[in-house]
PDB file of N, CA, C and O in Angstrom:
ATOM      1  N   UNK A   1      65.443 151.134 104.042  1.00  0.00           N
ATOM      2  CA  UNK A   1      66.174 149.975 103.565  1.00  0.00           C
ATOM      3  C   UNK A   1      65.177 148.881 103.173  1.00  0.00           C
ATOM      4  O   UNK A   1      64.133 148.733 103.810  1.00  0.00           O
ATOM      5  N   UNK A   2      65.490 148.137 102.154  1.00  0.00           N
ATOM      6  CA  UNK A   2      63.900 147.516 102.091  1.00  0.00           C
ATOM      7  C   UNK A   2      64.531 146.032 102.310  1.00  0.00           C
ATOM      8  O   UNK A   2      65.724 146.064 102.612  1.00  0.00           O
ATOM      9  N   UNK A   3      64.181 145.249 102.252  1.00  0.00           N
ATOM     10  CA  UNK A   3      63.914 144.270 102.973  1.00  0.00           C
ATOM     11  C   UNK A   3      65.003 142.866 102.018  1.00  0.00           C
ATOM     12  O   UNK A   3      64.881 142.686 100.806  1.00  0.00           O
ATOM     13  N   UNK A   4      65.751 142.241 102.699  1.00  0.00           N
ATOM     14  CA  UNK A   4      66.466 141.432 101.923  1.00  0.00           C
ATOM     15  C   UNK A   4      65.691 140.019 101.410  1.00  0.00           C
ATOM     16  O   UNK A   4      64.978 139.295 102.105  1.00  0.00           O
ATOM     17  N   UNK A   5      66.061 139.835  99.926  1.00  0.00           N
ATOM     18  CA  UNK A   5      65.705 138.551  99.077  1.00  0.00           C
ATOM     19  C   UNK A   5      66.229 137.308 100.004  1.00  0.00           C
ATOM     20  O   UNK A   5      67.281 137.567 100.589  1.00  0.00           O
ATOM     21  N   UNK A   6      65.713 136.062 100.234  1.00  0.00           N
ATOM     22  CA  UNK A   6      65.646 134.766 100.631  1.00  0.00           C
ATOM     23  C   UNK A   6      66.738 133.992  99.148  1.00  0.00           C
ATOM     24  O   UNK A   6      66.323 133.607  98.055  1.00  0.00           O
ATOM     25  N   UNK A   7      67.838 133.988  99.551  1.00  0.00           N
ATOM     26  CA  UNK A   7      68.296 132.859  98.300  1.00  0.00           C
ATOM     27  C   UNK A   7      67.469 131.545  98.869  1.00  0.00           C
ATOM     28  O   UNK A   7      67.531 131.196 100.047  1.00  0.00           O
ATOM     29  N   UNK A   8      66.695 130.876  97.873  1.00  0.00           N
ATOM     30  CA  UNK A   8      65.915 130.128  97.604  1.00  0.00           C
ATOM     31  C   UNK A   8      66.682 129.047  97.595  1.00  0.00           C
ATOM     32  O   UNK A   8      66.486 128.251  98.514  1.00  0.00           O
ATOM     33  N   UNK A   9      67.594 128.766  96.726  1.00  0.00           N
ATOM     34  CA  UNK A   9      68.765 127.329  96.877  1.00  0.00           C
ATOM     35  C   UNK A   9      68.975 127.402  97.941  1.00  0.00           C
ATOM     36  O   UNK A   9      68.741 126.299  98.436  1.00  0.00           O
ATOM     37  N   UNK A  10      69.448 128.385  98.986  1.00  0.00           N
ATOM     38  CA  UNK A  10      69.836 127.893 100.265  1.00  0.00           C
ATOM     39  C   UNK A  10      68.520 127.420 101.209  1.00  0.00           C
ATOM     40  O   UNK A  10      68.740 126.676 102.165  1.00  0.00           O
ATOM     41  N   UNK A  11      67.457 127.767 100.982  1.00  0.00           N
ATOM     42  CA  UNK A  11      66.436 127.989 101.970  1.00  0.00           C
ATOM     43  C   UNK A  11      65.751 126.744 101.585  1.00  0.00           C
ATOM     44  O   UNK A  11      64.729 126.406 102.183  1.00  0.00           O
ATOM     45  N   UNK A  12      66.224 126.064 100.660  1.00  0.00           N
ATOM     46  CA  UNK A  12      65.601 124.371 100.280  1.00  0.00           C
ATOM     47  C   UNK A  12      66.009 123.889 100.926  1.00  0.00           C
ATOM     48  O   UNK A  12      65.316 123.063 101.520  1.00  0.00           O
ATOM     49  N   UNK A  13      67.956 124.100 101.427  1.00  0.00           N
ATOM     50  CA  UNK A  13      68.997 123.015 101.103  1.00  0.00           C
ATOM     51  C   UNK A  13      69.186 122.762 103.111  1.00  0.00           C
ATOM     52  O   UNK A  13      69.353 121.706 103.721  1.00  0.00           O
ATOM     53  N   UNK A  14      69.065 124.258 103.681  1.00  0.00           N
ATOM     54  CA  UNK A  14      69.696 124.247 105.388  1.00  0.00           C
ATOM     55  C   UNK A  14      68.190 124.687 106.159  1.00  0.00           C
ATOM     56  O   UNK A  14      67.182 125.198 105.672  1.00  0.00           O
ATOM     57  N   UNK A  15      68.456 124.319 107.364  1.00  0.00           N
ATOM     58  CA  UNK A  15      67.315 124.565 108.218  1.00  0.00           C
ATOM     59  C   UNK A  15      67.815 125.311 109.364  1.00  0.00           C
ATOM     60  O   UNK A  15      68.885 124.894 109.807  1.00  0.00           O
ATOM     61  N   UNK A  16      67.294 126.318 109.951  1.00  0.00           N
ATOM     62  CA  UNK A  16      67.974 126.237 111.469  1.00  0.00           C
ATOM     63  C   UNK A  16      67.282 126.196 112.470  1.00  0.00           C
ATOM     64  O   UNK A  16      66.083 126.380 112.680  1.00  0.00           O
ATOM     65  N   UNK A  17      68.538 125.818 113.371  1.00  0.00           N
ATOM     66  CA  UNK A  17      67.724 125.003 114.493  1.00  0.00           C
ATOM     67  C   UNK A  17      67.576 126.069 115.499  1.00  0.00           C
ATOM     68  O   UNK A  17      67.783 127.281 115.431  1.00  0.00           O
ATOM     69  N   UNK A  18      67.197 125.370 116.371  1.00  0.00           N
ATOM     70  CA  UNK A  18      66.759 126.270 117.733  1.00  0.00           C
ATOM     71  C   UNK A  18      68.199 127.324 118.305  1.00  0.00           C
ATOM     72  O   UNK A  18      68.179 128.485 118.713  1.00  0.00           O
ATOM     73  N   UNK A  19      69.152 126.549 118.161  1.00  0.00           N
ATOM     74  CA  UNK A  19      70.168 127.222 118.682  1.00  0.00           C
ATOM     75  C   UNK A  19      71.120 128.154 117.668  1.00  0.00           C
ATOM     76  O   UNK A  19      72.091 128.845 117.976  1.00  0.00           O
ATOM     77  N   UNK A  20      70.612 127.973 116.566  1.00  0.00           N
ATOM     78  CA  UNK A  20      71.083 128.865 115.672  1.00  0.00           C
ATOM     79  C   UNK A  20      71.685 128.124 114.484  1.00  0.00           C
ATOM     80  O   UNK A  20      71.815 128.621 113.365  1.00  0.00           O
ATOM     81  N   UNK A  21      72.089 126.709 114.883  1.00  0.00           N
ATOM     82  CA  UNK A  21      73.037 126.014 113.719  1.00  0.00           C
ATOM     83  C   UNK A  21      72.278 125.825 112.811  1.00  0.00           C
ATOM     84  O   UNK A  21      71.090 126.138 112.733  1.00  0.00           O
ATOM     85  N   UNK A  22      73.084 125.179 111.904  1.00  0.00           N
ATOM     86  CA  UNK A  22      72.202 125.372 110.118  1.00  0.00           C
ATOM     87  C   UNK A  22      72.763 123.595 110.156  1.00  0.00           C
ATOM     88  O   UNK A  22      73.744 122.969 110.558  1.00  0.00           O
ATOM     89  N   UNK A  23      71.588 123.343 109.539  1.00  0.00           N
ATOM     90  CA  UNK A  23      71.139 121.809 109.139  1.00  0.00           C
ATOM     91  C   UNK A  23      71.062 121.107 108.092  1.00  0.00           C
ATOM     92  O   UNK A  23      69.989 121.449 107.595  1.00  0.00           O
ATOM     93  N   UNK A  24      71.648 120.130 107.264  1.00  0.00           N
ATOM     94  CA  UNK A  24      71.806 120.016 106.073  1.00  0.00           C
ATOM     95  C   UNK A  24      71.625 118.490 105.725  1.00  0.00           C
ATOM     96  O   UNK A  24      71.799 117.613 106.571  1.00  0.00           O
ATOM     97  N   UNK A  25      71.289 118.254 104.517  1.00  0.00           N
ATOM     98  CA  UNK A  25      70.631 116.335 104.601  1.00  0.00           C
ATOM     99  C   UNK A  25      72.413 116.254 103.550  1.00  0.00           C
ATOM    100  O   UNK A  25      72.859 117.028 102.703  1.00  0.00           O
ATOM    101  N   UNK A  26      72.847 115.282 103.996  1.00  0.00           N
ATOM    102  CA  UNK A  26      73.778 114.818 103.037  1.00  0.00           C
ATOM    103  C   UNK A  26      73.837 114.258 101.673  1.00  0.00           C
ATOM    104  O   UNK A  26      72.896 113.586 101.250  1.00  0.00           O
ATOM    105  N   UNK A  27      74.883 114.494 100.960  1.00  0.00           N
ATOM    106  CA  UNK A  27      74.807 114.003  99.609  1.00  0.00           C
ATOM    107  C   UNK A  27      75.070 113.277  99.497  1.00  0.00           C
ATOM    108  O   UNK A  27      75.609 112.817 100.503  1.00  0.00           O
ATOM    109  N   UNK A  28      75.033 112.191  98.079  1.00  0.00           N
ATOM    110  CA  UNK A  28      75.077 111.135  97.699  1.00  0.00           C
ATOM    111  C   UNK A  28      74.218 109.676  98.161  1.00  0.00           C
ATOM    112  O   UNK A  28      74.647 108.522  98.183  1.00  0.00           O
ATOM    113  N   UNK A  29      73.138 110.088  98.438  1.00  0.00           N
ATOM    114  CA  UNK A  29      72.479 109.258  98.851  1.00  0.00           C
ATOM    115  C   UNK A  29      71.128 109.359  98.294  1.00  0.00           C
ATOM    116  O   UNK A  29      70.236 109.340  99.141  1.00  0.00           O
ATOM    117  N   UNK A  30      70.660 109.490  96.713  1.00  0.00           N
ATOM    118  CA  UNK A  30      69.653 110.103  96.193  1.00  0.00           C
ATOM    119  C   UNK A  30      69.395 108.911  95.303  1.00  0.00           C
ATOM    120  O   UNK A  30      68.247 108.490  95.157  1.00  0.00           O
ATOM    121  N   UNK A  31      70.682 108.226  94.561  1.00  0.00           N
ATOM    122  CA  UNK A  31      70.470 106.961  93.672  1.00  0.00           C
ATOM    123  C   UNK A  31      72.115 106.452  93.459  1.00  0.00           C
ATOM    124  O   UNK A  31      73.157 106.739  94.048  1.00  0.00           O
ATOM    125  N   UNK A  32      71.790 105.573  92.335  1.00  0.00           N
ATOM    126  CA  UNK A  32      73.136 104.804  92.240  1.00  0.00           C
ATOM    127  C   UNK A  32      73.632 104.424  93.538  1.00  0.00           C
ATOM    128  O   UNK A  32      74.775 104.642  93.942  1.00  0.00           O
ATOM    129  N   UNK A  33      72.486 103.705  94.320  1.00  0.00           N
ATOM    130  CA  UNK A  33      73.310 102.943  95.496  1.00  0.00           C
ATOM    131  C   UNK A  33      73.315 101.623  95.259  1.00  0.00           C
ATOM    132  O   UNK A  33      72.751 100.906  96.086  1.00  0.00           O
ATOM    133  N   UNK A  34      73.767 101.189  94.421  1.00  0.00           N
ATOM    134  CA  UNK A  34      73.717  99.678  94.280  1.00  0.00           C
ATOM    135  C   UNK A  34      75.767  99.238  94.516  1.00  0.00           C
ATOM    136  O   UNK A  34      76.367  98.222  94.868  1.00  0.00           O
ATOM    137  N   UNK A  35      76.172 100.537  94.119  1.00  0.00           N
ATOM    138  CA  UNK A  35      77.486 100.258  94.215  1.00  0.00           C
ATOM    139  C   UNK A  35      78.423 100.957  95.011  1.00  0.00           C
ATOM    140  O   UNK A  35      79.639 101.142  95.029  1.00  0.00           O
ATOM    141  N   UNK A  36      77.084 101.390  95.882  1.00  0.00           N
ATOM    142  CA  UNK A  36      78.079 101.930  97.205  1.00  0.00           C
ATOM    143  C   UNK A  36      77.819 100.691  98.399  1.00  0.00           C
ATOM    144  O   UNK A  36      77.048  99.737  98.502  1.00  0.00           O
ATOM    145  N   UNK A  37      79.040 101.346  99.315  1.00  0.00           N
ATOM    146  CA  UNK A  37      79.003 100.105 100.411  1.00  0.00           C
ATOM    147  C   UNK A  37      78.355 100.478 101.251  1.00  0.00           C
ATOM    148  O   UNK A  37      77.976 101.604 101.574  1.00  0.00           O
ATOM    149  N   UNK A  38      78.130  99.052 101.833  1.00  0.00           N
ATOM    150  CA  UNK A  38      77.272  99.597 103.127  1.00  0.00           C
ATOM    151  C   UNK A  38      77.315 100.526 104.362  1.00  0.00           C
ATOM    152  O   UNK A  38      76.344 101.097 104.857  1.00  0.00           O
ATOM    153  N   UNK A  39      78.778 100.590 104.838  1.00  0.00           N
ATOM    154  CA  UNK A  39      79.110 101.193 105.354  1.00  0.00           C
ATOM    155  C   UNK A  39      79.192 102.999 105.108  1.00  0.00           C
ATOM    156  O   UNK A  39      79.307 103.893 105.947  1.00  0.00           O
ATOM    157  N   UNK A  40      79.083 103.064 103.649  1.00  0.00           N
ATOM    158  CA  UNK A  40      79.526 104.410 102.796  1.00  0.00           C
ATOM    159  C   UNK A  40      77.734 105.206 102.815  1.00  0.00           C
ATOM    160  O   UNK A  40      77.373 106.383 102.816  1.00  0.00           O
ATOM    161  N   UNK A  41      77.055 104.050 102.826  1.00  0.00           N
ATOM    162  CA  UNK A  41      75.580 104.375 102.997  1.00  0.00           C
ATOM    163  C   UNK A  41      74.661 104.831 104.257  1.00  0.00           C
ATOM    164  O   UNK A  41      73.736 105.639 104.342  1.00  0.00           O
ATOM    165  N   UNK A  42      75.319 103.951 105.236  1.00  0.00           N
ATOM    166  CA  UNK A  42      75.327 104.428 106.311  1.00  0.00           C
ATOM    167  C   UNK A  42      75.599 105.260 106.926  1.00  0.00           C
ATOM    168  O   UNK A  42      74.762 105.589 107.768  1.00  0.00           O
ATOM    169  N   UNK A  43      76.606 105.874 106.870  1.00  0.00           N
ATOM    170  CA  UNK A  43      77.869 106.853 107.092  1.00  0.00           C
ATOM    171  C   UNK A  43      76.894 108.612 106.736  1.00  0.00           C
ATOM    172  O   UNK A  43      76.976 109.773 107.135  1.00  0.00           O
ATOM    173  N   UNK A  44      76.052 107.825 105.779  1.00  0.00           N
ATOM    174  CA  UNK A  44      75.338 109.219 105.228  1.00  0.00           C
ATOM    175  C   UNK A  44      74.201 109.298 105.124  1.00  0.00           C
ATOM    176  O   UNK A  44      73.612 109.928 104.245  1.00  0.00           O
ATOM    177  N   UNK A  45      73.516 108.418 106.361  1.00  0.00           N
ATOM    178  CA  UNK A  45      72.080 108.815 106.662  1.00  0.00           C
ATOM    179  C   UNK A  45      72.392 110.240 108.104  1.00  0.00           C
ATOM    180  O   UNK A  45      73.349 110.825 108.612  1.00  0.00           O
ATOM    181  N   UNK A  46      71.205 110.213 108.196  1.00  0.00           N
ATOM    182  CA  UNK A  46      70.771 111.410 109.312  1.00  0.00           C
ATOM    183  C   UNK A  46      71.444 112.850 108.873  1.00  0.00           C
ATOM    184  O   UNK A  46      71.905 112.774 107.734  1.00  0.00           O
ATOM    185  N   UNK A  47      71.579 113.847 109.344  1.00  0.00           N
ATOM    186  CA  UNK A  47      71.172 115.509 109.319  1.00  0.00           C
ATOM    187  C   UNK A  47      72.952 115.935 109.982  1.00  0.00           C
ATOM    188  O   UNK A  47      73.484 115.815 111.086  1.00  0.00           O
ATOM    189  N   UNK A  48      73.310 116.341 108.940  1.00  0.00           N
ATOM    190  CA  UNK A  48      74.810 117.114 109.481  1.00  0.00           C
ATOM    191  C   UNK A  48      74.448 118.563 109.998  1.00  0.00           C
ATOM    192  O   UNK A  48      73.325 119.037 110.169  1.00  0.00           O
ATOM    193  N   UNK A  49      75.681 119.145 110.205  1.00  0.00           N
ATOM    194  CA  UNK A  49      75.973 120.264 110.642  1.00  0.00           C
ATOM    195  C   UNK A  49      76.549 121.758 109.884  1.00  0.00           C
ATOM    196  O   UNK A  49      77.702 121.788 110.313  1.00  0.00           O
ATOM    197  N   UNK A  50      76.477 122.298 109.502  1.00  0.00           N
ATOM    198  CA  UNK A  50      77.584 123.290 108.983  1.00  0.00           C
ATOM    199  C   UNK A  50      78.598 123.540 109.929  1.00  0.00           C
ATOM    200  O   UNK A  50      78.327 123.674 111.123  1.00  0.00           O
ATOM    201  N   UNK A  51      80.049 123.631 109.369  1.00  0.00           N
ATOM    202  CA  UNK A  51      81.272 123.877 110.519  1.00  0.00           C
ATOM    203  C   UNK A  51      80.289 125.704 110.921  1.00  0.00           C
ATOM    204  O   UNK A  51      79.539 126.419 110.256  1.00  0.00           O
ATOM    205  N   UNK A  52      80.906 125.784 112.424  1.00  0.00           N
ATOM    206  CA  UNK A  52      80.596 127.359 112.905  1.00  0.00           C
ATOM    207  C   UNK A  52      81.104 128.186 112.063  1.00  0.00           C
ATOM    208  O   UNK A  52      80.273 128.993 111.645  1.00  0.00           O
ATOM    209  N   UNK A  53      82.453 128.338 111.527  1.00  0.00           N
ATOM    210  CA  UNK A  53      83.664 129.187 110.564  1.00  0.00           C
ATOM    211  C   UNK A  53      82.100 129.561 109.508  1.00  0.00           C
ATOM    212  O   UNK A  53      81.552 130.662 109.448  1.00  0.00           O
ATOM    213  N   UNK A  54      81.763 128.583 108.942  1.00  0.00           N
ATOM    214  CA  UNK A  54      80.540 129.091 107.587  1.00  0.00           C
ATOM    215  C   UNK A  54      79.141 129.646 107.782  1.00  0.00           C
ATOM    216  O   UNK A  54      78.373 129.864 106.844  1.00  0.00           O
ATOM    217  N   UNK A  55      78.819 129.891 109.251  1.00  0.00           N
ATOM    218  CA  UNK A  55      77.170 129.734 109.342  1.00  0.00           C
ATOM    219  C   UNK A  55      76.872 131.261 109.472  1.00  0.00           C
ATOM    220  O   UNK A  55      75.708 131.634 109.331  1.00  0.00           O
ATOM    221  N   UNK A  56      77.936 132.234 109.752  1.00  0.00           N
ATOM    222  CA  UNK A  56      77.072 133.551 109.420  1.00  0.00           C
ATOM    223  C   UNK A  56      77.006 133.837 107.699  1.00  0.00           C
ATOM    224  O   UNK A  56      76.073 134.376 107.104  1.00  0.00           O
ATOM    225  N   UNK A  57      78.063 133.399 107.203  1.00  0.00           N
ATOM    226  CA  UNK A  57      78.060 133.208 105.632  1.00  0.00           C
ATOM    227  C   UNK A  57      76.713 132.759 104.998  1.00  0.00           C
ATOM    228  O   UNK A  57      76.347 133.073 103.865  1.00  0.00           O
ATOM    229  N   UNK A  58      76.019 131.980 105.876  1.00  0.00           N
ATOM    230  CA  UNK A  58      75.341 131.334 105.167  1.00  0.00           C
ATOM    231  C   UNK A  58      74.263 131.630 105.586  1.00  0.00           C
ATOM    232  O   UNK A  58      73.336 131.338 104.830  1.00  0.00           O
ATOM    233  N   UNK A  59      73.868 132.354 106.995  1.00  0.00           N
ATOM    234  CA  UNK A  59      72.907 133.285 107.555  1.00  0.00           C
ATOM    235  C   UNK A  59      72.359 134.319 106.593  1.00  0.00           C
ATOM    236  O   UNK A  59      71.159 134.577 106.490  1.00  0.00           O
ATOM    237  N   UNK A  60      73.582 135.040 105.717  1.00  0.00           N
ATOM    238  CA  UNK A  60      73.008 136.008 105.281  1.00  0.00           C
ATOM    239  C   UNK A  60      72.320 135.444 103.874  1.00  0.00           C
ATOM    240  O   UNK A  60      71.854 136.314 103.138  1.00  0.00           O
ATOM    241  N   UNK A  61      72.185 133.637 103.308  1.00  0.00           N
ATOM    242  CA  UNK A  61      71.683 134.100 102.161  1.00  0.00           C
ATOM    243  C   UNK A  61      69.666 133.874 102.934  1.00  0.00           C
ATOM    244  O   UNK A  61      68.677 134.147 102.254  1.00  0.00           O
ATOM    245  N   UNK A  62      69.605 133.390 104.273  1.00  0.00           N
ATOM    246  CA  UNK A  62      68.529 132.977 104.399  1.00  0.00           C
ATOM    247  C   UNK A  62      68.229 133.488 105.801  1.00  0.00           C
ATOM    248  O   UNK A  62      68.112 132.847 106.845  1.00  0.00           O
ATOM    249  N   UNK A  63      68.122 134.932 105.552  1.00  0.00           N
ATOM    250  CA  UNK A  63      68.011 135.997 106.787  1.00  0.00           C
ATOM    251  C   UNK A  63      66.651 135.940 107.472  1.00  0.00           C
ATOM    252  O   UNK A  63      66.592 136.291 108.650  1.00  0.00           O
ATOM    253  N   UNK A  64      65.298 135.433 106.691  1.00  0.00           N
ATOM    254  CA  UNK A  64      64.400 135.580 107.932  1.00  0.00           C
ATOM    255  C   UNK A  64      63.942 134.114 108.524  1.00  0.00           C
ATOM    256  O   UNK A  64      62.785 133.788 108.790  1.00  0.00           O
ATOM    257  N   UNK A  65      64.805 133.527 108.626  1.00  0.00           N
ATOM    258  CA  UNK A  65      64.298 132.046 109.062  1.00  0.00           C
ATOM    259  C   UNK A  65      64.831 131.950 110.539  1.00  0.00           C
ATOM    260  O   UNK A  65      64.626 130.935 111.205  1.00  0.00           O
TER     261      UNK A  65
END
């Protein structure tokens, strides 16, 4: 069996952690913040989660990490 491809978009986008969860930086926070609120800006700093329901889904595009 030879050895499975790394989807590359995913392997930019999630990290995983020690315990297995997959790690993700949130969107909308790249530009055009002049007309978001503060609160809306805030709201979307720091490192989310993937729900559990999606993370073997998403295991298989980034199998040796």
């Amino acid at each position: 069996m030879p050895k499975m491809k790394t989807h590359r978009g995913a392997a930019k986008r999630f990290k995983v952690t020690k315990n297995g969860k997959l790690k993700y930086r949130k969107s909308n926070r790249a530009h055009i913040l002049t007309k978001k609120t503060t609160k809306r800006k805030r709201q979307l700093r720091g490192a989310a989660y993937i729900a559990a329901a999606d993370t073997p889904r998403l295991k298989m595009l980034i199998p040796y990490k």
